[in-house]
C-alpha positions in Angstrom: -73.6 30.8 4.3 -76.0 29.7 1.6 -73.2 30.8 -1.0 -70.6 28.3 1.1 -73.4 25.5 0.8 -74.3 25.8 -2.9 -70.4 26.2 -3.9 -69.1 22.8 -1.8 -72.2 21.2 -3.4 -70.8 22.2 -6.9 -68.0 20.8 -6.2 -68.9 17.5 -4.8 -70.9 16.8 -7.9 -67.6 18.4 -10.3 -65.7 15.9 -8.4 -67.9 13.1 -9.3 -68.5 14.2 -12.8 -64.6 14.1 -13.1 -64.2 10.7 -11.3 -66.9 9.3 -13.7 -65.7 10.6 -17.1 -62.1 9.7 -16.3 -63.4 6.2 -15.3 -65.1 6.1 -18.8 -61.7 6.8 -20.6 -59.0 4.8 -18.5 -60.8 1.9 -19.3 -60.9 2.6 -23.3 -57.4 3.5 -23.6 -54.3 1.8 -23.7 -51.5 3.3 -21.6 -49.7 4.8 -23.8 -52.4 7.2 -25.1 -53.5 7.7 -21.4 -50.2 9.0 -20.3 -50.0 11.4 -23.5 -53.7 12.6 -23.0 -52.7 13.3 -19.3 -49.5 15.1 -20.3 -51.5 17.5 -22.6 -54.1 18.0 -20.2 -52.0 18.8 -17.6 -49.6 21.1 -19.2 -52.4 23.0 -20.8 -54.6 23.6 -17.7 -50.9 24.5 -16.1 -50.6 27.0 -19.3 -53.7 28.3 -18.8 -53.2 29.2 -14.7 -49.9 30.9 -15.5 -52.3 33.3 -18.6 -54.7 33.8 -15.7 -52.0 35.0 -13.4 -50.3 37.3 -16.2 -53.8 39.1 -17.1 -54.4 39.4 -13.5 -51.2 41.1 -12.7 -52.0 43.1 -15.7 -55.1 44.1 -14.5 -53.2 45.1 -11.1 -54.9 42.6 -9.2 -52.0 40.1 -7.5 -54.4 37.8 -5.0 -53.0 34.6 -5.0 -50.9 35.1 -7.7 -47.8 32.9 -5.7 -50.7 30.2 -4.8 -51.9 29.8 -8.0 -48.5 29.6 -9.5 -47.2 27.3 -7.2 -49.9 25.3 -8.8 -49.2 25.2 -12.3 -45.9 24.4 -11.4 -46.7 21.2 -9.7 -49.1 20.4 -12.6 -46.8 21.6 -15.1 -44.1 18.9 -13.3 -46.7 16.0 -13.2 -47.1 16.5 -16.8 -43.9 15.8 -17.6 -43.8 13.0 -15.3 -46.4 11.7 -17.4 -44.7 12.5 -20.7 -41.9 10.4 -19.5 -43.9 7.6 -18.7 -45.6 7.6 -21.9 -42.2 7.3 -23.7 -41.1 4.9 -21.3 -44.1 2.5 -22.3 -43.9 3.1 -25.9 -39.8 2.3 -25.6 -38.4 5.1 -27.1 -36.1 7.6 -25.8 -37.6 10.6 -24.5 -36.2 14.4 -25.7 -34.2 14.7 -21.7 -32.7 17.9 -22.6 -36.6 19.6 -23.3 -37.7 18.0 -20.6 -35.3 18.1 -17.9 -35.2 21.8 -19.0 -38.9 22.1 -18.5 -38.9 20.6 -15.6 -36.4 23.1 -14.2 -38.5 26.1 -15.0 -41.3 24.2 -13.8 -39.5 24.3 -10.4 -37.9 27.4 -10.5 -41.7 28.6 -10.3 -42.2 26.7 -7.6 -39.8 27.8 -5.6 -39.3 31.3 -6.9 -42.5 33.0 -5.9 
């Protein structure tokens, strides 16, 4: 019980720690470098979900393997919902044949679990 307390207490004040910083930074950026920062972001914490998963199958552990991919595949597809914003703003024409094919592996892991 205590653990259940202390852990939704960490994340309350992660939450607001996020909420904060990202506050901080939206306002100092123009759009443009917001939508790139979010695309890295979110393609590398996507990136970094999928490792997790592979060294945890590797280790022969599969809990919530599917879950957890599921979710870098719906971060992995808001990234690139952000990359194309980001080239939308700046008025150039985005790469659609990278990114329409990222976005389909992106969803065949989203479905494909």
């Amino acid at each position: 019980m205590r653990y259940k307390i202390v852990k939704i207490t960490f994340n309350v004040l992660l939450i607001n720690l996020t909420i904060f910083c990202f506050g901080l930074i939206v306002k100092s950026e123009t759009d443009f470098n917001f939508y790139i920062t979010d695309f890295f972001n979110k393609n590398n914490r996507a990136l970094e979900i999928l490792k997790e998963i592979e060294i945890n199958l590797k280790n022969g552990s599969k809990e919530k393997s599917c879950s957890k991919q599921r979710d870098a595949a719906r971060i992995g597809i808001l990234a690139n919902d952000s990359l194309l914003k980001a080239y939308k703003i700046n008025g150039t024409m985005p790469p659609m044949r990278v990114i329409e094919s990222n976005k389909k592996k992106w969803l065949s892991l989203l479905e494909n679990c």
